[in-house]
PyMOL Python script that loads the backbone (N, CA, C, O; Angstrom):
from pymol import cmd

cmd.read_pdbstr("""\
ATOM      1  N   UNK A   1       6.890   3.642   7.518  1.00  0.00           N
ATOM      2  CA  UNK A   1       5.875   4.177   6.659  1.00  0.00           C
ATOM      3  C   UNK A   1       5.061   5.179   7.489  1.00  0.00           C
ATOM      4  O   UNK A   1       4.252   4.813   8.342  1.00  0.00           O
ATOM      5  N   UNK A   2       5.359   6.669   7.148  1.00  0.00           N
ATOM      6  CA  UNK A   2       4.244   7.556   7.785  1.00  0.00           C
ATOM      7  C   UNK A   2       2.739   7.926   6.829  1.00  0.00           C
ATOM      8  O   UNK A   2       2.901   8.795   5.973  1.00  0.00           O
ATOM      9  N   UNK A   3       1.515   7.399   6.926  1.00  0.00           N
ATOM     10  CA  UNK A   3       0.383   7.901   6.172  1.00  0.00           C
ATOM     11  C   UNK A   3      -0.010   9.275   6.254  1.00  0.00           C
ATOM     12  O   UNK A   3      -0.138   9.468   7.463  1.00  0.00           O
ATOM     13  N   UNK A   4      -0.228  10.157   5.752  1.00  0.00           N
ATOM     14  CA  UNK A   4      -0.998  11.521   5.768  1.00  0.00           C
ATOM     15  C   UNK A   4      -2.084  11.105   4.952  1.00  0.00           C
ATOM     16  O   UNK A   4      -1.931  10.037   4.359  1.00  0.00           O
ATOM     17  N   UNK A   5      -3.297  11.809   4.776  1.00  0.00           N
ATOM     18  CA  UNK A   5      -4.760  12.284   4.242  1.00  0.00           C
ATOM     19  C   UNK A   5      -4.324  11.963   3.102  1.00  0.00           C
ATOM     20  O   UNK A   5      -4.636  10.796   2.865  1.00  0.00           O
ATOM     21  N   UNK A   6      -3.493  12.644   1.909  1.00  0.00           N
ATOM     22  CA  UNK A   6      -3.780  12.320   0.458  1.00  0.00           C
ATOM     23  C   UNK A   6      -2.047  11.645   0.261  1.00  0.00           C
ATOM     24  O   UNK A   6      -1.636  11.458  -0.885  1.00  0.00           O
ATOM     25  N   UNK A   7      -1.231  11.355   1.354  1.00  0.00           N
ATOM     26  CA  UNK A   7       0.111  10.806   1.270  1.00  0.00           C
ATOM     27  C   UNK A   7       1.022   9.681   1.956  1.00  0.00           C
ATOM     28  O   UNK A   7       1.032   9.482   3.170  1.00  0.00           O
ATOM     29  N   UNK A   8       1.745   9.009   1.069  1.00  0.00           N
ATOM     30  CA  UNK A   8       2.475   8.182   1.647  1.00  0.00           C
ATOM     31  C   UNK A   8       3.723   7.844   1.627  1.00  0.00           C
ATOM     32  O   UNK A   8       4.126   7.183   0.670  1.00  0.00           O
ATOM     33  N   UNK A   9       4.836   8.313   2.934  1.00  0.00           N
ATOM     34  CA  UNK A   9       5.752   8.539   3.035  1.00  0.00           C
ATOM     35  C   UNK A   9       6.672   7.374   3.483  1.00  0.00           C
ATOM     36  O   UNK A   9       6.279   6.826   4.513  1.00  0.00           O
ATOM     37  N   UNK A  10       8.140   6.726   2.783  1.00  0.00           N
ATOM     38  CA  UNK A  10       8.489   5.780   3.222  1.00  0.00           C
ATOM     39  C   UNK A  10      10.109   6.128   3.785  1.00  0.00           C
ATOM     40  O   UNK A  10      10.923   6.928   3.323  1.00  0.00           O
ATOM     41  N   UNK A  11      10.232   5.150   5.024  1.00  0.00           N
ATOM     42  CA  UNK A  11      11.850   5.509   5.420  1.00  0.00           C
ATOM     43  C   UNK A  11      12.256   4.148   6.218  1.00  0.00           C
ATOM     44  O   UNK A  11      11.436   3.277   6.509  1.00  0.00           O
ATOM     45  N   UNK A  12      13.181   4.115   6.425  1.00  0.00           N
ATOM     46  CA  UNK A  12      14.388   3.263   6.796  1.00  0.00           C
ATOM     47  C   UNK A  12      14.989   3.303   7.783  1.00  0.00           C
ATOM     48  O   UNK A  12      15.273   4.486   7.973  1.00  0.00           O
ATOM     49  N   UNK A  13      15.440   2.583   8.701  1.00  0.00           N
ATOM     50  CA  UNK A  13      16.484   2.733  10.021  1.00  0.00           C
ATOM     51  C   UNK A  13      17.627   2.411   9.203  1.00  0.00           C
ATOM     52  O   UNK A  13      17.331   1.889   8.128  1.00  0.00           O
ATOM     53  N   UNK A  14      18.612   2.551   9.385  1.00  0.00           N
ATOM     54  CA  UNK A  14      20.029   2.578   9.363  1.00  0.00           C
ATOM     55  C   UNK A  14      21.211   2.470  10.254  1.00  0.00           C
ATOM     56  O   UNK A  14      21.232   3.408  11.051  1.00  0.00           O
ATOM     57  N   UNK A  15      22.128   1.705  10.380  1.00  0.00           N
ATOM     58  CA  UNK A  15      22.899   1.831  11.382  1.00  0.00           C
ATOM     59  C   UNK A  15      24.014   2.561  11.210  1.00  0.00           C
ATOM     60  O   UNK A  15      25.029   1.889  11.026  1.00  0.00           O
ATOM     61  N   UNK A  16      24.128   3.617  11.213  1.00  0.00           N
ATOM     62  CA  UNK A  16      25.718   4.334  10.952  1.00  0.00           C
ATOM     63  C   UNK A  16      26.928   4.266  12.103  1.00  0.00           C
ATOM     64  O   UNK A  16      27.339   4.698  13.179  1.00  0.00           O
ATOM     65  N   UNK A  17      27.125   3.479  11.124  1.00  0.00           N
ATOM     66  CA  UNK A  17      28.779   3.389  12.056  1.00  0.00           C
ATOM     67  C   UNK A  17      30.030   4.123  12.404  1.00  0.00           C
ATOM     68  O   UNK A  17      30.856   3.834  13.270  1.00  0.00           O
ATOM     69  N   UNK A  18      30.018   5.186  11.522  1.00  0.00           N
ATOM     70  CA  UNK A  18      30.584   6.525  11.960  1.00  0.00           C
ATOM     71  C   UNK A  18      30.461   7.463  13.065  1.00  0.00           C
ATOM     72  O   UNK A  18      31.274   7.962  13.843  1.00  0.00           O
ATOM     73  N   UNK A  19      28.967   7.571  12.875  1.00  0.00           N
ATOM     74  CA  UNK A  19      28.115   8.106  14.456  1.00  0.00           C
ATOM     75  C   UNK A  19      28.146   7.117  15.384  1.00  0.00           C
ATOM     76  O   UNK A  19      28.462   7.534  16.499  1.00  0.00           O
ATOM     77  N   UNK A  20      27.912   5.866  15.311  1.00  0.00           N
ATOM     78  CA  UNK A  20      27.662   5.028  16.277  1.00  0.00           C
ATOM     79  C   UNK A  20      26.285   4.770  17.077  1.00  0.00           C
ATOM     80  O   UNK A  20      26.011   4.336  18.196  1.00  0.00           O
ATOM     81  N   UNK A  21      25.446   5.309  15.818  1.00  0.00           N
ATOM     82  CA  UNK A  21      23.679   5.274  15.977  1.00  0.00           C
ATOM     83  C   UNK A  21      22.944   5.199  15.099  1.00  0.00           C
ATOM     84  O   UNK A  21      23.109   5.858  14.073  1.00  0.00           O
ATOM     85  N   UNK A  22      21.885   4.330  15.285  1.00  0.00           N
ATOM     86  CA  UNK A  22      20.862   4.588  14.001  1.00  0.00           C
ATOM     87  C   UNK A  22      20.727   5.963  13.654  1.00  0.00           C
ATOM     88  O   UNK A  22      20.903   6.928  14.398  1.00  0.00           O
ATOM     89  N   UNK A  23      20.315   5.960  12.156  1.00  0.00           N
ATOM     90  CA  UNK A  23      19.835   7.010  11.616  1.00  0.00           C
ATOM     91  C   UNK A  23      17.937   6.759  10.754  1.00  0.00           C
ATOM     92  O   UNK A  23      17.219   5.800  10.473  1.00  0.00           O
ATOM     93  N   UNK A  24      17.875   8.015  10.661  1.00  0.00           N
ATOM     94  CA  UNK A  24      16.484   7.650   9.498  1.00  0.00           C
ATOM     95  C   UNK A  24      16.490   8.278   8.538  1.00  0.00           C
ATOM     96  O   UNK A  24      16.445   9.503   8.427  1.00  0.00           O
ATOM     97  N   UNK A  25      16.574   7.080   7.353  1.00  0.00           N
ATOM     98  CA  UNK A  25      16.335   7.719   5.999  1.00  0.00           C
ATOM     99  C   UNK A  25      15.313   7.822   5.106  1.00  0.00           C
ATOM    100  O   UNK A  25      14.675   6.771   5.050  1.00  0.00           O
ATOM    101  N   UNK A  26      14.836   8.835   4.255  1.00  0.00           N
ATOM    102  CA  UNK A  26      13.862   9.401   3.621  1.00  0.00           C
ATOM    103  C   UNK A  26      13.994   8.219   2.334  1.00  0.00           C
ATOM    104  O   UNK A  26      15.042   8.258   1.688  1.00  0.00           O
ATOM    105  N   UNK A  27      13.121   7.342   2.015  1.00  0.00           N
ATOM    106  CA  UNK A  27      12.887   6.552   0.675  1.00  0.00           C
ATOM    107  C   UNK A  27      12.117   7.489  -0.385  1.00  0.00           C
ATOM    108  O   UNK A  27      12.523   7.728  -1.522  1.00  0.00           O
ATOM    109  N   UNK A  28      10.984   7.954   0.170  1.00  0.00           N
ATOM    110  CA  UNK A  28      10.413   7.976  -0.717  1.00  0.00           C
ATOM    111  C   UNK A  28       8.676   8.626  -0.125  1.00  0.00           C
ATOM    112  O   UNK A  28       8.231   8.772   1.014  1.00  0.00           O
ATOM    113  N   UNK A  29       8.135   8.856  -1.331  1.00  0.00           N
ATOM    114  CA  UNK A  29       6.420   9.060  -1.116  1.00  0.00           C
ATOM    115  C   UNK A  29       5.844   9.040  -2.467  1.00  0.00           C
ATOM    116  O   UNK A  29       6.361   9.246  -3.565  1.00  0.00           O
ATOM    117  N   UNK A  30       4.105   8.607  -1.959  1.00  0.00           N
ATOM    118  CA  UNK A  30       3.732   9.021  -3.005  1.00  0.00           C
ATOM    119  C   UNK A  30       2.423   9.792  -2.587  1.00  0.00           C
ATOM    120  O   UNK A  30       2.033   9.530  -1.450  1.00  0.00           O
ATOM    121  N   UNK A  31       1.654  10.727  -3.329  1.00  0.00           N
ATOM    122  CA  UNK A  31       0.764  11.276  -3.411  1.00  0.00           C
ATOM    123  C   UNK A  31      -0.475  11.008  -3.976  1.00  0.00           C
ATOM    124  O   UNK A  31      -0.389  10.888  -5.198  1.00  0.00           O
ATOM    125  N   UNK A  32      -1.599  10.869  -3.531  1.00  0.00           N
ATOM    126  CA  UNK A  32      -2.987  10.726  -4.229  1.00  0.00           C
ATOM    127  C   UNK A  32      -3.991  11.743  -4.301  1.00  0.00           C
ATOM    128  O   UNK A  32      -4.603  12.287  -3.383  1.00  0.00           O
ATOM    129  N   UNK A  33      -4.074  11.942  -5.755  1.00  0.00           N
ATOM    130  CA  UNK A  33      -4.977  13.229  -5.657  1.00  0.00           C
ATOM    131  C   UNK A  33      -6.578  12.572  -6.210  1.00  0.00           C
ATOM    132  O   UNK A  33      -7.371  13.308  -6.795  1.00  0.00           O
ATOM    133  N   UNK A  34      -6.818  11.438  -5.990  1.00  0.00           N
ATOM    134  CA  UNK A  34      -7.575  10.794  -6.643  1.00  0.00           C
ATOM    135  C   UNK A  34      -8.873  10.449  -5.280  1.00  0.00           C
ATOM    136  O   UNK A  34     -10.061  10.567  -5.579  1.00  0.00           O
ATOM    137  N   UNK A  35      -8.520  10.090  -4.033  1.00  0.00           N
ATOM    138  CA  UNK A  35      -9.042  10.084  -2.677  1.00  0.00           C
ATOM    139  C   UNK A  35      -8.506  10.174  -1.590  1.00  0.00           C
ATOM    140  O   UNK A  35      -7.374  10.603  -1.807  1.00  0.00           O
ATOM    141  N   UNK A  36      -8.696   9.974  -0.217  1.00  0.00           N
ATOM    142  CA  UNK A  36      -8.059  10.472   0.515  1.00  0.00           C
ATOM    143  C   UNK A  36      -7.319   8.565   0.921  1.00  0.00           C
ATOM    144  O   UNK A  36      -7.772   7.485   0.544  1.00  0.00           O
ATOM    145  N   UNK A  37      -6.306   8.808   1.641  1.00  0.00           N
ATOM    146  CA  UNK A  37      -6.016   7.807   2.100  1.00  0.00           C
ATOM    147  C   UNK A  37      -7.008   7.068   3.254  1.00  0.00           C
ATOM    148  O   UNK A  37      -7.558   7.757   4.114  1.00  0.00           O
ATOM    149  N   UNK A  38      -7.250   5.065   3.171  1.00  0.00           N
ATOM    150  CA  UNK A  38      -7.719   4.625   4.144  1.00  0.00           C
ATOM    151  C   UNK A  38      -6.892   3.602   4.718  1.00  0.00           C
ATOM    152  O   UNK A  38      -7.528   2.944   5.542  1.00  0.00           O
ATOM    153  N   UNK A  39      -6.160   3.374   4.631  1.00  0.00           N
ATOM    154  CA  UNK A  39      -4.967   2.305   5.212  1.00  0.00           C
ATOM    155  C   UNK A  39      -4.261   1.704   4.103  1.00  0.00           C
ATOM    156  O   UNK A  39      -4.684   1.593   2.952  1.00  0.00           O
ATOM    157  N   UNK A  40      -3.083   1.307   4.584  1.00  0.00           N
ATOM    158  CA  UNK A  40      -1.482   0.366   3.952  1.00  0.00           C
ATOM    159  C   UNK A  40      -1.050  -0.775   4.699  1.00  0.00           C
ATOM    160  O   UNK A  40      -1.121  -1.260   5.828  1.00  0.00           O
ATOM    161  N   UNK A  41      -0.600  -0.973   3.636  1.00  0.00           N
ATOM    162  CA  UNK A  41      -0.073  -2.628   4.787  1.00  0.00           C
ATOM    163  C   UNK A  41       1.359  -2.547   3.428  1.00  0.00           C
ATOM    164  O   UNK A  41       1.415  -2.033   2.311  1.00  0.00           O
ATOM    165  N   UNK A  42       2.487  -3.462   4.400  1.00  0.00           N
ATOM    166  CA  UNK A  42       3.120  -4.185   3.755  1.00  0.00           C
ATOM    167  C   UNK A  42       3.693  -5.591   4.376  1.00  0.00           C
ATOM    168  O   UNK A  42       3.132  -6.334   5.182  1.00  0.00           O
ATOM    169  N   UNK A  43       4.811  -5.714   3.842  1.00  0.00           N
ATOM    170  CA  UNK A  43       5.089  -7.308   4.155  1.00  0.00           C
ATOM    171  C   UNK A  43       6.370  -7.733   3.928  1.00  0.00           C
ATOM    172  O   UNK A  43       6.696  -8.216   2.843  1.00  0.00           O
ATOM    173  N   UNK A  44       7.248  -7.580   4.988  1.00  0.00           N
ATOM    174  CA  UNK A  44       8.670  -7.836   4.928  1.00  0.00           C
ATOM    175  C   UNK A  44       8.944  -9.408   3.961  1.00  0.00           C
ATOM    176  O   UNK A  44      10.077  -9.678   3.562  1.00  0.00           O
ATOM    177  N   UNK A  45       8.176 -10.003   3.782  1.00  0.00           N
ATOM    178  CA  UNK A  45       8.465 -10.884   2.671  1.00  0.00           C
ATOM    179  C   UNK A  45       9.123 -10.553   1.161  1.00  0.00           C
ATOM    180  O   UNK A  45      10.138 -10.762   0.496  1.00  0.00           O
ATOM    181  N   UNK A  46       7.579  -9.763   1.087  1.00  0.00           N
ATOM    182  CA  UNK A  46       7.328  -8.695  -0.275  1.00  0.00           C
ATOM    183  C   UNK A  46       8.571  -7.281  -0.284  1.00  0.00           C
ATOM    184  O   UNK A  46       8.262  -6.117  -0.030  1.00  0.00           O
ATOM    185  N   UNK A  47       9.483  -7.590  -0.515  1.00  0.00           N
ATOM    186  CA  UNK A  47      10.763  -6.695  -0.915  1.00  0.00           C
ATOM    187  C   UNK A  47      10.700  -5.448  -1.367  1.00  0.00           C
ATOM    188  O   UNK A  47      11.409  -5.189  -2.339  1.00  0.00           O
ATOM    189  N   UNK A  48       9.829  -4.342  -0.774  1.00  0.00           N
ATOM    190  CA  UNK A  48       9.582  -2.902  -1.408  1.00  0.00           C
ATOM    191  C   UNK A  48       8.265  -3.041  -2.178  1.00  0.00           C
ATOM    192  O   UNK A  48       8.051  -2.615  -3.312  1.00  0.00           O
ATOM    193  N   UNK A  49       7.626  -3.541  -1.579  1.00  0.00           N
ATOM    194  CA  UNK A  49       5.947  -3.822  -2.241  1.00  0.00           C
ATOM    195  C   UNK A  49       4.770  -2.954  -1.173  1.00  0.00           C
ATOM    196  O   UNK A  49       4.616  -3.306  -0.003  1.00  0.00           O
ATOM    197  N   UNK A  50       4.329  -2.289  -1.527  1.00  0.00           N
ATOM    198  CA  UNK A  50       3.190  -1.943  -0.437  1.00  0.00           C
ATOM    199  C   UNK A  50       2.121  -1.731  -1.071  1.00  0.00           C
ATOM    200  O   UNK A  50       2.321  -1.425  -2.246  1.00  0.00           O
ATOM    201  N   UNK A  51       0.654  -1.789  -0.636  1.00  0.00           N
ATOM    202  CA  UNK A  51      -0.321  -1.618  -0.569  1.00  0.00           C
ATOM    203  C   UNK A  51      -0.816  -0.396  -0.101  1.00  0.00           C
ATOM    204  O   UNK A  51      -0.521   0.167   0.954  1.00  0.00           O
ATOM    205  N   UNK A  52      -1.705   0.021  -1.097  1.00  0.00           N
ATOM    206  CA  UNK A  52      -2.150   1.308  -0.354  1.00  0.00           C
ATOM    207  C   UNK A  52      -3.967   1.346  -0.778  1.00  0.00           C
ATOM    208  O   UNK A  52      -4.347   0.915  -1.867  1.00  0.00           O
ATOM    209  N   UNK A  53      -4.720   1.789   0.018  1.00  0.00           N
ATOM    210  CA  UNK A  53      -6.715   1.541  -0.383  1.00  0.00           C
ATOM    211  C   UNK A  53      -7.001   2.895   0.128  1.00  0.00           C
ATOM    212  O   UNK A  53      -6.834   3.238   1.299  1.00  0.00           O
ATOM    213  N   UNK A  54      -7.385   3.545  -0.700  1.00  0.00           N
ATOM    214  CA  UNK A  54      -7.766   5.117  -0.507  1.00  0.00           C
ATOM    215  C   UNK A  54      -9.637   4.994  -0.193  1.00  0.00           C
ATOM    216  O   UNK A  54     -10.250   4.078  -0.741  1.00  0.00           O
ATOM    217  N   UNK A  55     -10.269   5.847   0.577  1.00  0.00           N
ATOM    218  CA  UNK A  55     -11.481   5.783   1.027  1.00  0.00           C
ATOM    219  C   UNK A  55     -12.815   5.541  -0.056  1.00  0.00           C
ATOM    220  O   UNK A  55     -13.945   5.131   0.212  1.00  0.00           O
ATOM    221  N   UNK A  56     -12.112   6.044  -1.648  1.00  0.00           N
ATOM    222  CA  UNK A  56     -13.074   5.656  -2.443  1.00  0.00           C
ATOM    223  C   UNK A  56     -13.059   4.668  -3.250  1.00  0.00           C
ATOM    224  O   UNK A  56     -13.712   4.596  -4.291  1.00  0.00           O
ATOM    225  N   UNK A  57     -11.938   3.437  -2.593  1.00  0.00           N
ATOM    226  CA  UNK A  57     -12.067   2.256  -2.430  1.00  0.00           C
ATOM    227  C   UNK A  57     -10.989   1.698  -3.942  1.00  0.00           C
ATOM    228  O   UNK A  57     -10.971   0.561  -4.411  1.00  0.00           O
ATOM    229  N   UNK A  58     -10.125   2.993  -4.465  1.00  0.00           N
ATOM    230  CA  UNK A  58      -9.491   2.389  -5.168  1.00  0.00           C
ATOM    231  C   UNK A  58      -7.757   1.677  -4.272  1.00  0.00           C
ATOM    232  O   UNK A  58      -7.145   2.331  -3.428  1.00  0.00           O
ATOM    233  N   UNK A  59      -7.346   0.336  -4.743  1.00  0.00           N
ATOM    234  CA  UNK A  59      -6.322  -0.027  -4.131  1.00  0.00           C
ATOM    235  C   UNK A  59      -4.914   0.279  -5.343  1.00  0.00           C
ATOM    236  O   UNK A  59      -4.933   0.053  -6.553  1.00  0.00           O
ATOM    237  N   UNK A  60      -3.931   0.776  -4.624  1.00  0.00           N
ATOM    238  CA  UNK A  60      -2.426   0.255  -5.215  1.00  0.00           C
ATOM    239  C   UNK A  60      -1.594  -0.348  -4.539  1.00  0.00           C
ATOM    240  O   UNK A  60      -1.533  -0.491  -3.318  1.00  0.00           O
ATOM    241  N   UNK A  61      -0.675  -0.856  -5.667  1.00  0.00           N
ATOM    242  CA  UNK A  61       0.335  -1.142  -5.281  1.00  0.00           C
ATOM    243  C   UNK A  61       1.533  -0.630  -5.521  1.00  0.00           C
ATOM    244  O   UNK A  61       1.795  -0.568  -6.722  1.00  0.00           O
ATOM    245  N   UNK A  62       2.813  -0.022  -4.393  1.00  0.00           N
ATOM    246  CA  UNK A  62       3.623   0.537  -4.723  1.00  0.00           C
ATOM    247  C   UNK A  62       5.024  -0.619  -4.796  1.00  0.00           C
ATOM    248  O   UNK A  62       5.248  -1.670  -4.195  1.00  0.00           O
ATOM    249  N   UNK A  63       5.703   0.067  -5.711  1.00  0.00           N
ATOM    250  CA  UNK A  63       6.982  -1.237  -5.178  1.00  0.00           C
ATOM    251  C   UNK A  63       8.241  -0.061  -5.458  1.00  0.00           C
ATOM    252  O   UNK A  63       9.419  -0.360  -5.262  1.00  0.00           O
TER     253      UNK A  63
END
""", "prot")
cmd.dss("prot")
cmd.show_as("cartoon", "prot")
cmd.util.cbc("prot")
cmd.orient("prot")
């Protein structure tokens, strides 16, 4: 998970076995035009679930 100011970007290790090395793959993002970002969390329990709390204190959840 990389955070930017109004974004949140998600990716993956991979093992490719063709190359014979991890790779990194692009999942996904999302954008907030609503506040700026203040921290995320997730939770390898929670299966593609994340949390996200932007500075003017609204929270989501992404899945």
């Amino acid at each position: 998970m990389v955070c930017l100011l109004y974004s949140v970007h998600w990716y993956c290790v991979n093992y490719d076995e063709s190359r014979g090395r991890p790779v990194l793959s692009y999942i996904g993002s999302q954008q907030f035009k609503s506040g700026s970002f203040a921290s995320a969390s997730w939770s390898s329990q929670l299966s593609g679930e994340c949390l996200v709390l932007l500075e003017n204190g609204e929270v989501f959840c992404l899945n």
